[in-house]
C-alpha positions as CSV (number, residue, x, y, z in Angstrom):
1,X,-90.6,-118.2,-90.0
2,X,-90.4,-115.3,-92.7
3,X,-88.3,-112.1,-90.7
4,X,-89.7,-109.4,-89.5
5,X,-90.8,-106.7,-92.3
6,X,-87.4,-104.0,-92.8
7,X,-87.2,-100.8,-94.1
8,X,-85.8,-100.8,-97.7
9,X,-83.2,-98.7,-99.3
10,X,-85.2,-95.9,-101.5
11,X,-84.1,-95.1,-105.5
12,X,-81.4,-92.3,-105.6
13,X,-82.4,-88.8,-106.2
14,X,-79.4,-88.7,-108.8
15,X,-79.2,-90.5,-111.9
16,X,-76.8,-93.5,-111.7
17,X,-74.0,-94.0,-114.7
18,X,-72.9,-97.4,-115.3
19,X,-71.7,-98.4,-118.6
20,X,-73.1,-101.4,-118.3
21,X,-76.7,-102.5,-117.3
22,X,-77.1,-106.5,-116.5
23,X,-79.8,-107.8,-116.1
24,X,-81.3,-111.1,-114.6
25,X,-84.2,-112.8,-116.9
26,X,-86.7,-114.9,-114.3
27,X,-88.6,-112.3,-112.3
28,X,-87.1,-109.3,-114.0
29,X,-88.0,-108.7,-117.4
30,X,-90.1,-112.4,-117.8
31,X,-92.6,-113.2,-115.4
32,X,-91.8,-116.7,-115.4
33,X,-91.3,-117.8,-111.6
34,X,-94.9,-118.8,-111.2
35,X,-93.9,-121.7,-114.0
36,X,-90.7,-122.4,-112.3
37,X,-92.3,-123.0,-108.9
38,X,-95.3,-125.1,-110.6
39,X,-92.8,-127.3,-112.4
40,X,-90.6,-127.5,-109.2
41,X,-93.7,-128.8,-107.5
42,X,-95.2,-131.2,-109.7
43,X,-91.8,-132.6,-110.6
44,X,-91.0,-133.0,-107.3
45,X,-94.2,-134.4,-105.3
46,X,-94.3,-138.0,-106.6
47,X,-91.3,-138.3,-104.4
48,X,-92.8,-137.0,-101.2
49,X,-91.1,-133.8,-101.4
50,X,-93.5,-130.6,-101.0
51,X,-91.9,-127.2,-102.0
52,X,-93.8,-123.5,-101.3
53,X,-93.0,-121.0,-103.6
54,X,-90.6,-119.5,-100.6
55,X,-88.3,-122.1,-101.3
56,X,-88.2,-121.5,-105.1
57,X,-87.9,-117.8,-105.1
58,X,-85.5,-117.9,-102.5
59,X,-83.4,-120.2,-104.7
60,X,-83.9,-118.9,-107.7
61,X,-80.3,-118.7,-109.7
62,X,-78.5,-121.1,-107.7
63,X,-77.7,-124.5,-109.6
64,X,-79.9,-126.6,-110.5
65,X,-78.1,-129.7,-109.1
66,X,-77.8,-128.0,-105.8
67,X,-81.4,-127.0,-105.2
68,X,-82.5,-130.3,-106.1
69,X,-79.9,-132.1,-103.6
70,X,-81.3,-129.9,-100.8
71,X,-84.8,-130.4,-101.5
72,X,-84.1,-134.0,-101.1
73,X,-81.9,-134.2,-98.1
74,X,-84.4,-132.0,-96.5
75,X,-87.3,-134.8,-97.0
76,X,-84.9,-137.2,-96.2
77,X,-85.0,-138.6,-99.4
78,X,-81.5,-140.8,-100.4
79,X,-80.1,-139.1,-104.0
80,X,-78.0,-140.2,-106.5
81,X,-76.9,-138.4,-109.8
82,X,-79.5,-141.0,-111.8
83,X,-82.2,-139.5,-109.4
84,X,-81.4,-135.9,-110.0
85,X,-81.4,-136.1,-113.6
86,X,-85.1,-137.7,-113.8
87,X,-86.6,-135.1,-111.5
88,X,-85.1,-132.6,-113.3
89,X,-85.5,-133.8,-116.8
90,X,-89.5,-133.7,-115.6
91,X,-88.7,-130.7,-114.1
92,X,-88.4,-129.0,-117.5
93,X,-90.7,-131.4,-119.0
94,X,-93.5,-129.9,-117.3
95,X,-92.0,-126.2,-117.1
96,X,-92.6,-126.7,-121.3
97,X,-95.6,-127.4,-120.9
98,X,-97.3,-125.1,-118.6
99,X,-95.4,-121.8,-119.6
100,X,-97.0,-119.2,-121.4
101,X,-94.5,-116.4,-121.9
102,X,-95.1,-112.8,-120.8
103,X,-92.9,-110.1,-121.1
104,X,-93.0,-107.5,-118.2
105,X,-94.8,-104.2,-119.1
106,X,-92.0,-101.4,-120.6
107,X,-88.9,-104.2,-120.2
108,X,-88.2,-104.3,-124.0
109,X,-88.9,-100.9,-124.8
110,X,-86.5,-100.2,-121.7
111,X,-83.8,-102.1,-123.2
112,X,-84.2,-100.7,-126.4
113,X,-84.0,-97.4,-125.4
114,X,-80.8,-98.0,-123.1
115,X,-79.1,-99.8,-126.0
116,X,-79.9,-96.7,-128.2
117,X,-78.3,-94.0,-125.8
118,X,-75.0,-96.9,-126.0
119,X,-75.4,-98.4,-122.5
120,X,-73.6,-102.2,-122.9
121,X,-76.6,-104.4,-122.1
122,X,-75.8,-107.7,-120.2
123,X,-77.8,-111.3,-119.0
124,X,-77.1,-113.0,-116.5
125,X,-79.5,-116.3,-115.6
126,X,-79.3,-119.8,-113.9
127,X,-81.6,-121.0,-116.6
128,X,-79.8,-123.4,-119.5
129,X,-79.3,-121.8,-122.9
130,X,-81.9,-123.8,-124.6
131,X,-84.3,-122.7,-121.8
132,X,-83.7,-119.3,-122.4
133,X,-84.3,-120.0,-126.1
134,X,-87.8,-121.1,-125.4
135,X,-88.2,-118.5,-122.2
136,X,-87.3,-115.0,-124.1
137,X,-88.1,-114.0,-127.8
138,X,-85.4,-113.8,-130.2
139,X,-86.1,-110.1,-130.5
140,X,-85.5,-109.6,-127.1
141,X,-82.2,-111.7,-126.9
142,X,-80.5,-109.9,-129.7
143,X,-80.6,-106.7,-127.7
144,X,-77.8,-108.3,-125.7
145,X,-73.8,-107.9,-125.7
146,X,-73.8,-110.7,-123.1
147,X,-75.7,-113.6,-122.3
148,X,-74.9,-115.7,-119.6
149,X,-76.5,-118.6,-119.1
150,X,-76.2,-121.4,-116.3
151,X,-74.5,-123.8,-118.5
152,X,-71.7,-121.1,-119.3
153,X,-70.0,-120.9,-115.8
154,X,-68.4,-123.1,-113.2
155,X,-70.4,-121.6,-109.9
156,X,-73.9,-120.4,-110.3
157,X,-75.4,-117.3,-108.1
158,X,-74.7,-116.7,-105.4
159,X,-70.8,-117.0,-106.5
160,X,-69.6,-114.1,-108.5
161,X,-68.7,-115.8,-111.3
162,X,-71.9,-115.1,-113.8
163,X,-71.8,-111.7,-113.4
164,X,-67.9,-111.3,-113.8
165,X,-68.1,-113.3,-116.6
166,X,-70.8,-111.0,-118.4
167,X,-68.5,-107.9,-117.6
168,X,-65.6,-109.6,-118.7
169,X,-67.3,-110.4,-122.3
170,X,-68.3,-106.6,-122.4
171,X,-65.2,-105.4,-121.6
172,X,-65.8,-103.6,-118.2
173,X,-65.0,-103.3,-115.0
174,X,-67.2,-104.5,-112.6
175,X,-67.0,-101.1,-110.7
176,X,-69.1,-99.5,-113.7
177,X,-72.0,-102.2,-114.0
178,X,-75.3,-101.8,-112.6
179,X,-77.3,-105.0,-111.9
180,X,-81.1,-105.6,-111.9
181,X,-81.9,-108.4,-109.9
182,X,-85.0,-110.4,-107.8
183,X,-83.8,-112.4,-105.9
184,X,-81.3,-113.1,-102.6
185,X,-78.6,-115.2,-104.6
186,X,-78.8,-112.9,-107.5
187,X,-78.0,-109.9,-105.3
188,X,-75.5,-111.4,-103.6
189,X,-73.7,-112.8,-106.6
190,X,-73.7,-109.1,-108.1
191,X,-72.7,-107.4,-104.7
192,X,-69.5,-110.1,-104.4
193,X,-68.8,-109.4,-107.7
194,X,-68.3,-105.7,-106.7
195,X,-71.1,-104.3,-108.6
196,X,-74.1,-102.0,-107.4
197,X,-77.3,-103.4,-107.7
198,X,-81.0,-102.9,-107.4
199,X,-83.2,-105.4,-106.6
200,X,-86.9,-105.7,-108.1
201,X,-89.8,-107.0,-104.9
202,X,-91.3,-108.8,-108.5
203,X,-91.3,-112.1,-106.1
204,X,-90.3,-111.2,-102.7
205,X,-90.8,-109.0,-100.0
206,X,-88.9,-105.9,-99.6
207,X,-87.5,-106.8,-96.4
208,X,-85.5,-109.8,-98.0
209,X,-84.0,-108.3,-100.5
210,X,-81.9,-105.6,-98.7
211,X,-78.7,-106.6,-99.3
212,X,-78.7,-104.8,-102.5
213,X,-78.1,-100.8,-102.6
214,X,-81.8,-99.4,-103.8
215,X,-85.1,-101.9,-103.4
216,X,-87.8,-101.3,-105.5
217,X,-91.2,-102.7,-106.3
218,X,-91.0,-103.1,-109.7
219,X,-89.1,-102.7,-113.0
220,X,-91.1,-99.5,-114.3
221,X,-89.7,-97.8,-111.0
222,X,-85.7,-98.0,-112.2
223,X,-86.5,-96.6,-116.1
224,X,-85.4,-93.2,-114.7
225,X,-83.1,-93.7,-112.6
226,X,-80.5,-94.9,-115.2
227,X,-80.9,-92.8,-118.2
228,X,-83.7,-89.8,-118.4
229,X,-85.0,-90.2,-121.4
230,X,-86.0,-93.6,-121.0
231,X,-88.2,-92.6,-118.2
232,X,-91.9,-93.9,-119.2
């Protein structure tokens, strides 16, 4: 049963100064978890496992392999690696071919404009590099210093490895990144990794995503809290 509604954290009064700005993809600057949980769903119901979109957007950066596992231990469904790979092979089958992309409103001129005051611009996803080259427009990727994708590390949200990794290929310290996330794994892979982060209520409540340091509603909210003159 969902908790009980909580109070969020408000934006800061102040203007926050990272040098670096990461960013997750899914739910942040591409509204794409509708897709996801649709592709989850189909993939998944000739099997006799039923998903909500709860469970997706609850899930959402974590490892592929380990979302699928759980879905099927849950319905008490026996796996094996042979298993995993169909469903999710039809998994992205059917993501392909239901998707239709759309970019959040202001998210590239956002980037654009914190790229041209010399923020270091990172991304940080659970989605495969060739997804992401089907998910966001060239354009958009080559804004990027950093890209990480889900293929790229070891241990997937909510371990801090992704978003070290990004800081790492930028050359900062984790103390002066800034992470925009959407989702519980995502915040707590950027709060381990000993970065602040504010979290975007683009798929769930508020009231569970308050383990990061400012909650907002949506990505239009943040444009002036990191630089001024990208304020729309």
């Amino acid at each position: 049963m969902p908790a009980a509604p909580a109070k969020h954290k408000k934006a800061p009064h102040r203007l926050l100064r990272p040098k670096a700005v990461i960013f997750d993809m899914d739910g942040v600057i591409v509204d794409s978890m509708p897709y996801h949980f649709l592709a989850w769903y189909e993939a998944l119901r000739p099997f006799g496992v039923r998903v909500t979109c709860f469970d997706i957007y609850m899930r959402e950066g974590e490892r592929w392999e380990k979302s699928l596992g759980d879905f099927l231990k849950a319905a008490n469904v026996k796996s094996s690696p042979a298993l995993l790979r169909r469903i999710f092979s039809a998994r992205k089958r059917i993501f392909r071919s239901y998707f239709k992309r759309r970019i959040f409103s202001g998210a590239e001129e956002f980037l654009r404009c914190l790229a041209s005051r010399g923020y270091l611009l990172g991304l940080v996803t659970g989605t495969t590099m060739q997804d992401l080259r089907r998910i966001l427009p060239l354009r958009i990727q080559g804004v990027f210093d950093s890209i990480v994708t889900g293929d790229r590390v070891v241990n997937g949200k909510p371990h801090p490895e992704p978003y070290l990794k990004a800081a790492r290929d930028m050359g900062v310290k984790p103390r002066e990144c800034l992470v925009v996330e959407n989702a519980p794994l995502g915040i707590e892979s950027a709060k381990k990794a000993g970065m602040f982060c504010i979290a975007l209520a683009t798929s769930l409540p508020a009231n569970f995503l308050t383990k990061a340091d400012v909650v907002t509603q949506k990505l239009e909210d943040i444009f002036g809290l990191i630089e001024s003159s990208c304020r729309r």
